[in-house]
N, C-alpha and C positions, 0 to 999 in steps of 0.2 A: 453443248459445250461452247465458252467463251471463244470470238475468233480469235483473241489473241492466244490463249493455252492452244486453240487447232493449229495457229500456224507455226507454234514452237514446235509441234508433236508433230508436225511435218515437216519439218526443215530438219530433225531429229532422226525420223525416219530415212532422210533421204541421207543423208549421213554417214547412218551407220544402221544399214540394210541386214544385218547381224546382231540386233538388236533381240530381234524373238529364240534367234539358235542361242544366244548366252539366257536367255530367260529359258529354255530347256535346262539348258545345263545349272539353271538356280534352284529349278523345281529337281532336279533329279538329286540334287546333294541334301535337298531337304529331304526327299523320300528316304534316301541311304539312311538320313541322320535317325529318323524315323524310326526304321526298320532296325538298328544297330539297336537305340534306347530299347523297342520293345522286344529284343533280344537280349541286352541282359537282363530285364525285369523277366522275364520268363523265363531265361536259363539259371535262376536261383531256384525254380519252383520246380525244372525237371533235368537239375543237373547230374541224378542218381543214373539217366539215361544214357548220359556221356561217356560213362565208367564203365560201361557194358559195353565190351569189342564186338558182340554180337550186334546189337542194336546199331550200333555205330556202322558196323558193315551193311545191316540190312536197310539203311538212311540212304548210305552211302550209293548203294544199288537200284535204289527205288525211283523211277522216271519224276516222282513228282520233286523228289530232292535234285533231280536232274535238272528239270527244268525252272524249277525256283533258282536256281545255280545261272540258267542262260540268263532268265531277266536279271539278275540281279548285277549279271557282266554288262549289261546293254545301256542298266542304269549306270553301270562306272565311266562306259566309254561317255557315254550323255554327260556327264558330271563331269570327267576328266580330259576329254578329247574335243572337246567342240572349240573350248575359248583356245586352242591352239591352232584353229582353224578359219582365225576372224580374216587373214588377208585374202586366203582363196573364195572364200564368203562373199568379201566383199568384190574382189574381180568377178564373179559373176554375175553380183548381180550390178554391179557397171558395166557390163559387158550384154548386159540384155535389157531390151525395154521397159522402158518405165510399169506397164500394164501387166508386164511380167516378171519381173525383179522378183517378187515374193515366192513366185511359181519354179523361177531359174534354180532358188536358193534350195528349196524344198528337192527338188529334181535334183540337186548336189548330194546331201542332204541323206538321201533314199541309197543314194550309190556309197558314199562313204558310208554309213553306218552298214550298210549292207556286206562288206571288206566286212568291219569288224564283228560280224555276227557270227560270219566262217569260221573268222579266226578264234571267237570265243567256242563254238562248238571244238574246235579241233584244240584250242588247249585245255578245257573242260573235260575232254576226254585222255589227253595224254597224262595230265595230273592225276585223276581219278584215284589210282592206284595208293598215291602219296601223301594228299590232299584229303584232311581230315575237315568235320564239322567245322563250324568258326569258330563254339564251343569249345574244341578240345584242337588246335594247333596243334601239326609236327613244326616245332620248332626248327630242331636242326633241317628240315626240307625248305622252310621257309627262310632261313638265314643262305643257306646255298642256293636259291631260286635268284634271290637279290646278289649273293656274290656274283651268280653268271651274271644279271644286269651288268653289273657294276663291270664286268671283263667285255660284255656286248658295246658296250659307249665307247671301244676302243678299237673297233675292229672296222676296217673300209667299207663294208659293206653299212653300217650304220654312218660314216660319214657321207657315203650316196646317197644316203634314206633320207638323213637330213637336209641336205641338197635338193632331193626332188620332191621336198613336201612345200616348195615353194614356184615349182613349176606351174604352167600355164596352156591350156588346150585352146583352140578358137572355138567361137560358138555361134549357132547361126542365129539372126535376128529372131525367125518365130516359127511356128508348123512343129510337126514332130520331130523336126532335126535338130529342131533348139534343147527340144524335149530332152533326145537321146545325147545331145552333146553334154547336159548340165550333169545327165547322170553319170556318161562316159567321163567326164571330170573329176566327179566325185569316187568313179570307182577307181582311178587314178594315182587321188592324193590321200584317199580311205590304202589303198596298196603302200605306198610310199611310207606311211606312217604304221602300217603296222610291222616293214619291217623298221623301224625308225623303235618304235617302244614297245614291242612283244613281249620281251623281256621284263622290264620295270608294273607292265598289266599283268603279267601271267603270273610274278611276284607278289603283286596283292590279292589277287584271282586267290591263290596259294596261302596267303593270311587271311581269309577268311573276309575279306571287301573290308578290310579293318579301316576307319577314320583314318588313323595314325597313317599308315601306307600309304594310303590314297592323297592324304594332303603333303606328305614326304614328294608322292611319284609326282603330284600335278605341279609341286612348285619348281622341282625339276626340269619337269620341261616345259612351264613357261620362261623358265630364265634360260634354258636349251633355243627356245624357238625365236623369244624376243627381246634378248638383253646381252647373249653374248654371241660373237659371229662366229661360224661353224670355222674349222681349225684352228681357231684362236684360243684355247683353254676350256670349250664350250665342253667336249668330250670329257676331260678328265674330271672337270669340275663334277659332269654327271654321276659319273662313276666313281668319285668319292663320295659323295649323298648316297649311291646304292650301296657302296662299301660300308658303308659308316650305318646304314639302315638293317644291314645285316649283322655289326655288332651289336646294335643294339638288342637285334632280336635273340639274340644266345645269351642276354644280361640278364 
């Protein structure tokens, strides 16, 4: 490699140490998009499937539709939840050694995706019931999944959520302490923000990991996280995107 391209790619790095967790989150939206195209080309070819409530139930029950259901949550939060998290990213890993920055962020990283892996099994399973194929949406469950959003963006406890997904832990230079700090961090501001956007996730959870929602919920709360200041219109503004995403869904 030319030293002049190494020393841009390292002064780039040092930078913006958040650079590889938004390169997840570039790969994971591909994958969705991916996974979405070759679900409708194939949902033409066995959409006589969908029309059977039998089959639909026994999908719907079967661990392996179970767990195609967890990854497919993990890749959302990857897609949707990371570039919300470029400033605690970057506190840590300015907050730890140079030789370990990459190591600090990863150990964040581990702990917040680890929050929301919980929280996708446990709303994974309280939807179950409601929560049809992506194939065959219950609409009206889906437009009242986003109306609650759309009432959650309003309530104090999602004004604290947003507040502490910008807190800060100390961290120790190196050893396992540093280890257990970067994670106890991440399990932290992974906490903070799930209950911050349960809601607006467990709504598209609910649509079937649909594009449309997903780019609706992320633009949300990037303008939630970095454009407008929390009690300052950040809230309502939220919850008219969720409101307005719920009419659309009954149109």
């Amino acid at each position: 490699m030319d030293m002049g391209v190494f020393k841009l790619w390292e002064r780039f790095a040092w930078r913006h140490p958040e650079w590889w967790a938004l390169g997840l989150s570039a790969i994971a939206w591909v994958l969705i998009l991916i996974v979405a195209w070759g679900s409708a080309a194939w949902g033409g070819v066995a959409s006589h499937v969908y029309h059977d409530p039998a089959a639909i139930s026994t999908m719907a029950m079967s661990g392996r539709n179970w767990l195609a259901d967890i990854v497919h949550w993990l890749l959302m939060v990857i897609a949707m939840m990371l570039p919300l998290v470029i400033d605690p990213i970057r506190g840590v890993a300015a907050r730890s050694l140079w030789p370990r920055r990459h190591r600090a962020v990863g150990g964040f990283l581990l702990g917040y995706l680890s929050v929301w892996l919980v929280a996708g099994i446990v709303i994974s399973l309280a939807t179950a019931e409601v929560r049809l194929d992506h194939h065959l949406r219950n609409l009206p469950a889906v437009a009242a999944a986003f109306a609650v959003a759309a009432l959650w963006q309003l309530t104090r406890a999602k004004r604290w959520a947003i507040r502490a997904c910008h807190k800060t832990l100390p961290i120790a230079p190196y050893g396992w302490r540093a280890d257990r700090n970067c994670f106890r961090y991440g399990l932290t501001i992974g906490m903070s923000c799930v209950v911050s956007c349960w809601a607006l996730m467990a709504a598209c959870s609910m649509a079937g990991h649909s594009i449309a929602a997903m780019t609706f919920a992320t633009s949300a709360g990037v303008a939630e996280r970095y454009f407008l200041r929390p009690g300052r219109g950040v809230l309502p503004f939220t919850a008219s995107f969720a409101a307005l995403r719920a009419a659309i869904t009954l149109v």
